[in-house]
C-alpha positions as CSV (number, residue, x, y, z in Angstrom):
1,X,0.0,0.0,0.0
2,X,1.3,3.5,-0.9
3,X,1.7,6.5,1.4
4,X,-1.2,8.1,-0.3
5,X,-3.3,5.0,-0.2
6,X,-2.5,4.2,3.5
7,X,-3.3,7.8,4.9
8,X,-6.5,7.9,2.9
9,X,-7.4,4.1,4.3
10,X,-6.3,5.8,7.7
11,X,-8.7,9.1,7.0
12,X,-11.6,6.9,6.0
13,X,-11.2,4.5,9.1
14,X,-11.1,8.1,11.4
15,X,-14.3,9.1,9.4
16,X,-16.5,5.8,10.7
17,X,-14.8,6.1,13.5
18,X,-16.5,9.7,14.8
19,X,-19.5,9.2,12.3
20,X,-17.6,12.5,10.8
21,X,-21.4,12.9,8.9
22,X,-23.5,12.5,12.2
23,X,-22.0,15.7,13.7
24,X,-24.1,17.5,11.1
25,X,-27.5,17.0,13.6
26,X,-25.6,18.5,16.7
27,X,-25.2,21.5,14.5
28,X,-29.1,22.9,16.0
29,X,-28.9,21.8,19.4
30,X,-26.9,24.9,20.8
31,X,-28.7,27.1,18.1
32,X,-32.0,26.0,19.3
33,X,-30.8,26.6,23.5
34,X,-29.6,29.8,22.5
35,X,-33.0,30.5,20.1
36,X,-34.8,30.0,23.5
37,X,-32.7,32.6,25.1
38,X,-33.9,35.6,22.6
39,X,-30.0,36.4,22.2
40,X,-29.1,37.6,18.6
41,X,-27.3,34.8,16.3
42,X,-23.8,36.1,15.5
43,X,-20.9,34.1,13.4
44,X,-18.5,33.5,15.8
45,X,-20.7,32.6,19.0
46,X,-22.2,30.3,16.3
47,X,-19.3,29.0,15.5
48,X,-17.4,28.9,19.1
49,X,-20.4,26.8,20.3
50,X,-21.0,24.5,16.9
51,X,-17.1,23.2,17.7
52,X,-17.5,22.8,21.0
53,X,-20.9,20.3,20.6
54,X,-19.5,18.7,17.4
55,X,-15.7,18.1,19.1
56,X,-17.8,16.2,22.4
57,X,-20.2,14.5,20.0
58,X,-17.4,13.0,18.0
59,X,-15.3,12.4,21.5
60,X,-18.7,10.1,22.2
61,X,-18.5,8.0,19.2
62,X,-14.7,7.1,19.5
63,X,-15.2,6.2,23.0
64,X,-18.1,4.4,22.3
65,X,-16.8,2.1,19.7
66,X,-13.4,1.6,22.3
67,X,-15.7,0.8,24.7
68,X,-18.0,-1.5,22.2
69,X,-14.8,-3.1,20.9
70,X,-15.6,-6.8,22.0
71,X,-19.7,-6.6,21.3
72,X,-18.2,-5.2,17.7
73,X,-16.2,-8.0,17.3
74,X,-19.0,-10.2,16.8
75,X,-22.1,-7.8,15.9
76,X,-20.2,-5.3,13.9
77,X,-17.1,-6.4,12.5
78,X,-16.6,-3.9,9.9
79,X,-16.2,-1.5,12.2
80,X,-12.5,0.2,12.4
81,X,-11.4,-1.2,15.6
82,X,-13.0,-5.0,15.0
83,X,-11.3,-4.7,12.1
84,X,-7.9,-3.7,12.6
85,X,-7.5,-0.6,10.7
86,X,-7.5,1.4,14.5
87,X,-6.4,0.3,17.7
88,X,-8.1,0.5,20.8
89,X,-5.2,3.2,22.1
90,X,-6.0,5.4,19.3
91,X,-9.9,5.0,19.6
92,X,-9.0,6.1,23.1
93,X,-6.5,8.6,22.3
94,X,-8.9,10.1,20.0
95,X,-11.7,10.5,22.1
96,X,-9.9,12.0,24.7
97,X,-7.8,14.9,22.2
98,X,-11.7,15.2,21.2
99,X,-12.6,16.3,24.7
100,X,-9.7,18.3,25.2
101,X,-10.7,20.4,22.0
102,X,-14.7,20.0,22.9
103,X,-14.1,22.3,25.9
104,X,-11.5,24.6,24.7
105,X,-14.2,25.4,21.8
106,X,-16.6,25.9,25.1
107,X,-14.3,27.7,27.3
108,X,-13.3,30.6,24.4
109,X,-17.2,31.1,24.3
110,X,-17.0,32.3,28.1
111,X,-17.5,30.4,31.9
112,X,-21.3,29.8,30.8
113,X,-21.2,27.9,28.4
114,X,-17.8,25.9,30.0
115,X,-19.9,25.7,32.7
116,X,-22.5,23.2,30.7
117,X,-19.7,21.8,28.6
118,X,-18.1,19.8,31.5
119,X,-21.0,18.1,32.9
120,X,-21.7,17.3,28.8
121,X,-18.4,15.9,28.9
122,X,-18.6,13.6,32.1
123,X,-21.8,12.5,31.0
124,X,-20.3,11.8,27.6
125,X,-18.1,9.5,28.7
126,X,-19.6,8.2,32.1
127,X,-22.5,6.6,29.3
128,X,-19.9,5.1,27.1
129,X,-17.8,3.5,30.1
130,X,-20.1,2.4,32.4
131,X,-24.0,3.4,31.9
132,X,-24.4,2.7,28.1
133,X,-25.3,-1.4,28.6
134,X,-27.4,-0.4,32.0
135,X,-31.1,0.4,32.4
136,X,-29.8,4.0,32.8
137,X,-28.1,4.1,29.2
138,X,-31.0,5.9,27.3
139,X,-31.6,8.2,30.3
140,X,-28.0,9.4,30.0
141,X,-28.0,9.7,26.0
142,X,-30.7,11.7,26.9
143,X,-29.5,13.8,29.5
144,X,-26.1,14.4,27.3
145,X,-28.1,15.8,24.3
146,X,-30.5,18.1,26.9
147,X,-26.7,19.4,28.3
148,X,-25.6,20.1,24.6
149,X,-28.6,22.3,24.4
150,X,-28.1,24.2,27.4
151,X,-25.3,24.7,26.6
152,X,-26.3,27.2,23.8
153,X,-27.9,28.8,26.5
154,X,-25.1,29.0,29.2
155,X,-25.6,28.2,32.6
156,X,-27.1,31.5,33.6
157,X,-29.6,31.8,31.0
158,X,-30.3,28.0,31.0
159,X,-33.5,27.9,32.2
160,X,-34.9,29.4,29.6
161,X,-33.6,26.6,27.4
162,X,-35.5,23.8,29.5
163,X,-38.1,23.0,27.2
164,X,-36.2,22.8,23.6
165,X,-34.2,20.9,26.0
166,X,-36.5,17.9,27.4
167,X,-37.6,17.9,23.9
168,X,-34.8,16.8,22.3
169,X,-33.7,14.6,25.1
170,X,-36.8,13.1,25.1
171,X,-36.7,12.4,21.0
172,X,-33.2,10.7,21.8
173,X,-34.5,9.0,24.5
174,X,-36.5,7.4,22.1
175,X,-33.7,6.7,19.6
176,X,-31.7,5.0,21.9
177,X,-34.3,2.3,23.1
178,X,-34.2,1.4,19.3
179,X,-30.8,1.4,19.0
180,X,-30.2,-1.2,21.9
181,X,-32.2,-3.4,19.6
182,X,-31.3,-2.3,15.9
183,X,-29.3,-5.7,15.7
184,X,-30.7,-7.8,17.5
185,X,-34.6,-7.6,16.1
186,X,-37.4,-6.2,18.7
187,X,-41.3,-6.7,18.8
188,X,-43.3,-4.5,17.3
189,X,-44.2,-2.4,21.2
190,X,-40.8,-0.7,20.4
191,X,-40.8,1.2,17.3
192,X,-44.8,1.6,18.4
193,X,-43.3,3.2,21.4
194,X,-40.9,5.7,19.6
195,X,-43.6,6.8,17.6
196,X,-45.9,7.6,20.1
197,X,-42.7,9.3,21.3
198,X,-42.6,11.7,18.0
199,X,-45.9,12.9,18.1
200,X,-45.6,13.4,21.5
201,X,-42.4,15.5,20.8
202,X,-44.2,17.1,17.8
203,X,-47.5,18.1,19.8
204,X,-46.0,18.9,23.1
205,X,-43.7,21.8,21.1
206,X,-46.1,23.0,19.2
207,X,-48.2,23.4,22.0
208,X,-45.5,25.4,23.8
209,X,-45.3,27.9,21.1
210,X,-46.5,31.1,22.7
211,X,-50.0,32.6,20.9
212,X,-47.8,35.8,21.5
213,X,-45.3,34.7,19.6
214,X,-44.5,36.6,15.6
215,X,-46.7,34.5,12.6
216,X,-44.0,33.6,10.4
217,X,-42.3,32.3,13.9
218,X,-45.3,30.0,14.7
219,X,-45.8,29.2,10.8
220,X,-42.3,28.5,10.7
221,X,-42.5,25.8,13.8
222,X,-45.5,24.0,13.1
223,X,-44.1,23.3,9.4
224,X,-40.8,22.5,10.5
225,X,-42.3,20.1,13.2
226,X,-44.6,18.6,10.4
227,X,-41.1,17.4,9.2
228,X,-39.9,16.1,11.6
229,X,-42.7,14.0,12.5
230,X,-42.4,12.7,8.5
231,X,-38.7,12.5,8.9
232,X,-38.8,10.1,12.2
233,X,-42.7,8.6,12.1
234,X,-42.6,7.1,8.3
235,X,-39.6,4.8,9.8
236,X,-41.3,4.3,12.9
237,X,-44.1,3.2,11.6
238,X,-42.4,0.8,8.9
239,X,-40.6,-0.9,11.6
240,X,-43.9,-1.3,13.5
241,X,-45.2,-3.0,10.9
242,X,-42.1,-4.9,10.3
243,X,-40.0,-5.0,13.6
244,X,-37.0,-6.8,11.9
245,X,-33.2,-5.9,12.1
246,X,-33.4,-3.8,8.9
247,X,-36.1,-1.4,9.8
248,X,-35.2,-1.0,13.0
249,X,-31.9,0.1,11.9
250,X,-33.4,2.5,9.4
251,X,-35.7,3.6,12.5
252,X,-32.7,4.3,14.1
253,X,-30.9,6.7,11.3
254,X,-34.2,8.0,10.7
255,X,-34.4,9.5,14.3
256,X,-30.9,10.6,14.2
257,X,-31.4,12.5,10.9
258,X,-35.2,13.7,12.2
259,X,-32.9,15.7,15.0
260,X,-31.9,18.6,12.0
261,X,-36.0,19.4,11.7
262,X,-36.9,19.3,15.2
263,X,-34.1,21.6,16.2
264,X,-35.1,24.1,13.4
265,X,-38.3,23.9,14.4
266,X,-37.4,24.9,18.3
267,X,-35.3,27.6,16.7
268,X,-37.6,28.9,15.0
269,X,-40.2,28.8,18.1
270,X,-37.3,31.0,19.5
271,X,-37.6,33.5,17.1
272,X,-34.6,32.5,14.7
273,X,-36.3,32.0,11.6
274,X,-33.9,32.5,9.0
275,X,-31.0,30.4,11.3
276,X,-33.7,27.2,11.3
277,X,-33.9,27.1,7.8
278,X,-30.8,27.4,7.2
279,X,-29.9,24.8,9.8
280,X,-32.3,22.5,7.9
281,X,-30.0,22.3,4.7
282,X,-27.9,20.0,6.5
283,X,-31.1,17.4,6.5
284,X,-30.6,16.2,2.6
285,X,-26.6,16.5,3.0
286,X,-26.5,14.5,6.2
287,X,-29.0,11.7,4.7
288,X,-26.5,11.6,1.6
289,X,-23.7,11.4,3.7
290,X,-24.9,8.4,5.9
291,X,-24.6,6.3,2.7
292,X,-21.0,6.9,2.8
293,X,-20.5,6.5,6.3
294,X,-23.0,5.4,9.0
295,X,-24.3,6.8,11.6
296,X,-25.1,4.5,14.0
């Protein structure tokens, strides 16, 4: 194998390793805490706060598949550390450098947002090492995603951010209790039970829109959120019908990539209109990109 060949095999092995792609629905979560907040949408807090959350979301997949590296062995062993082309010290390694540059990106934004950022962290990687195969694992999936939108509100402000919040922690609550079964098969109660979990996401924020609120920012929402239900229910309700590993797997992407529309929506509840629809470009491109490399 030549140089060239070799560091773009070692490029594409760091690429599934992070789910480089998936980073793309972690894009709205601060945008949608700091929406909630009614402060202004500039470039560089944007920016500061999109590397932070994308750095400790791509910290969480190299840990996770270091920690998976055994299961993966046997269930997934295409993966870059079953299959050789990373070792477990670089997974680590990886994750780790990851964190280090996760709350740098947080602590240039200011003590607020650093503030959130290291419980994210912790939680990060207190799932992956020890909670992730308990009862407690979707609860702290959750909980890490809720974090990742306060965190676009900062830990003064983050109250105001509680319900975009629950919302999307609730959604990947969901997600995950899928997940634990995407290769093993599941009855049909479990994808039943995410989708009941959509349009309970979908209703419950729609609901919290405020009458008050601008018509083009309640427009916005409720269109947004009709996506979003489309972009995670249509899977859902596939894999009810048919509650076998390859459904539930799409299930799972599906959820994943219905994170970009619920996000705008909650953005766009915020009053950042024009940010949610632009945040929702990354829907198609993160959808074309998981063909390349998973997301799960």
């Amino acid at each position: 194998m030549t140089g060239a060949a070799g560091a773009a095999t070692g490029a594409r092995a760091l690429l599934e390793l992070v789910r480089a792609p998936a980073a793309l629905t972690v894009l709205g979560d601060t945008l949608a805490g700091s929406a909630a907040t009614g402060r202004p949408v500039t470039v560089a807090r944007t920016a500061r706060l999109t590397i932070a959350s994308t750095c400790l979301y791509w910290a969480g997949m190299a840990l996770n598949d270091y920690a998976d590296r055994e299961v993966d062995a046997e269930e997934r062993p295409g993966r870059p550390l079953p299959s050789g082309r990373i070792s477990p010290r670089a997974a680590l390694a990886t994750a780790a450098a990851l964190t280090g540059a996760g709350l740098t990106a947080a602590a240039a934004e200011g003590r607020d947002a650093l503030a959130v950022a290291v419980p994210l962290a912790a939680t990060v990687w207190a799932y992956d090492l020890a909670l992730k195969n308990t009862p407690y694992g979707p609860a702290a999936m959750a909980a890490a995603r809720g974090l990742d939108v306060l965190m676009g509100a900062g830990a003064r402000r983050a109250r105001h951010a509680l319900a975009p919040a629950a919302l999307l922690a609730g959604h990947t609550y969901a997600v995950t209790t899928v997940s634990r079964k995407e290769t093993l098969g599941a009855g049909a109660s479990l994808p039943a039970g995410a989708l009941a979990a959509t349009g309970t996401v979908g209703l419950v924020a729609a609901a919290l829109t405020p009458p008050t609120a601008a018509r083009a920012h309640r427009v916005a929402s409720t269109a947004l959120l009709a996506g979003y239900a489309l972009a995670a229910g249509s899977a859902q309700l596939a894999a009810t019908v048919r509650p076998d590993t390859a459904h539930l797997k799409r299930t799972v992407g599906a959820g994943i990539h219905a994170m970009i529309p619920l996000q705008a929506a909650l953005a766009a509840r915020g009053g950042s209109v024009r940010a949610a629809f632009a945040l929702l470009a990354a829907y198609p491109l993160a959808r074309g990109l998981s063909r390349k490399v998973s997301p799960t």
